[in-house]
C-alpha positions as CSV (number, residue, x, y, z in Angstrom):
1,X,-87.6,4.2,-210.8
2,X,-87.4,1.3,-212.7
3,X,-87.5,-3.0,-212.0
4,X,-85.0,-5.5,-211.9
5,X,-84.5,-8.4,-213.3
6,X,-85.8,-10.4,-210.5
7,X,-87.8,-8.4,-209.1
8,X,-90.5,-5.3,-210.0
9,X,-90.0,-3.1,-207.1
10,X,-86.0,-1.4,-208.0
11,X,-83.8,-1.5,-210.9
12,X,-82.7,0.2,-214.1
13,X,-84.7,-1.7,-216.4
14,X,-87.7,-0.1,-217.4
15,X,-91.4,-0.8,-216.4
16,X,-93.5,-3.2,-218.6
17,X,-96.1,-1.7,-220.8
18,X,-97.4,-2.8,-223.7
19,X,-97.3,-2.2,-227.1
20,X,-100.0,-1.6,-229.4
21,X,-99.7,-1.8,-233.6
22,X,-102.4,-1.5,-236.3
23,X,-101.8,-2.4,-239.7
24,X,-103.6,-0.1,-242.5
25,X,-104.6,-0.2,-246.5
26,X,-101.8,-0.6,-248.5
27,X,-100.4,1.7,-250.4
28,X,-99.7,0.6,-254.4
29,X,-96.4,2.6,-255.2
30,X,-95.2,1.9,-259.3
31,X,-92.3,1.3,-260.2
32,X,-91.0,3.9,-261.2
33,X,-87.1,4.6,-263.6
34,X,-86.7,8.0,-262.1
35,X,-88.3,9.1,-259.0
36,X,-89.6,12.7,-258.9
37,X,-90.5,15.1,-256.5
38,X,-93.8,15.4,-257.1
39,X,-94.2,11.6,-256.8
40,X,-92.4,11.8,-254.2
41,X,-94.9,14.4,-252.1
42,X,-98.1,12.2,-253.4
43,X,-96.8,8.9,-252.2
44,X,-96.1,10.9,-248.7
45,X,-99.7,12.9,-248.3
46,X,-100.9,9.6,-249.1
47,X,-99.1,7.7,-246.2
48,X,-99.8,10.4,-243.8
49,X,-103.0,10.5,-244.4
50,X,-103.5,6.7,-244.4
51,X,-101.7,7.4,-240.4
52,X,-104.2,10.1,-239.7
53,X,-107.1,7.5,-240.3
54,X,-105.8,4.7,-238.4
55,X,-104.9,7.2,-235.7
56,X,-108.9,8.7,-235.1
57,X,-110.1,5.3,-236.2
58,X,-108.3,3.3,-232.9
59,X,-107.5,6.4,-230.4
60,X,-110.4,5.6,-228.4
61,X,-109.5,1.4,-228.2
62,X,-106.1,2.6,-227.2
63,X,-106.8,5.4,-224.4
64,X,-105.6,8.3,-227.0
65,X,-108.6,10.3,-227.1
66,X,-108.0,13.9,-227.1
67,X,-104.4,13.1,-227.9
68,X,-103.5,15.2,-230.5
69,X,-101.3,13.4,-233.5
70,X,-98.8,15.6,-234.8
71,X,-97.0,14.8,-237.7
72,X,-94.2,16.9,-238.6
């Protein structure tokens, strides 16, 4: 059940919907000669949590409330 090119009703193309995207804080990652684990694992529980806060602080703009994010 999709649309066509000419028309909306039949077709394989898929239905129009749109696209939402939110832009965050940035996150200030060093240079760094040799890259370690453990800077590695801060870097990333920084960036997931930077995605938890955009995610609670636009799931209600965006018809996502009690949409649970799951990060995995």
């Amino acid at each position: 059940n999709g649309r066509g090119v000419w028309n909306y009703d039949f077709g394989m193309l898929p239905r129009r919907s749109a696209i939402h995207s939110v832009v965050g804080e940035p996150i200030d990652v060093p240079q760094m000669e040799k890259v370690t684990e453990d800077a590695v694992n801060k870097y990333h529980s920084l960036y997931v949590e930077g995605l938890k806060k955009l995610y609670s602080k636009h799931q209600a703009k965006h018809k996502a409330e009690g949409v649970e994010l799951v990060i995995t």
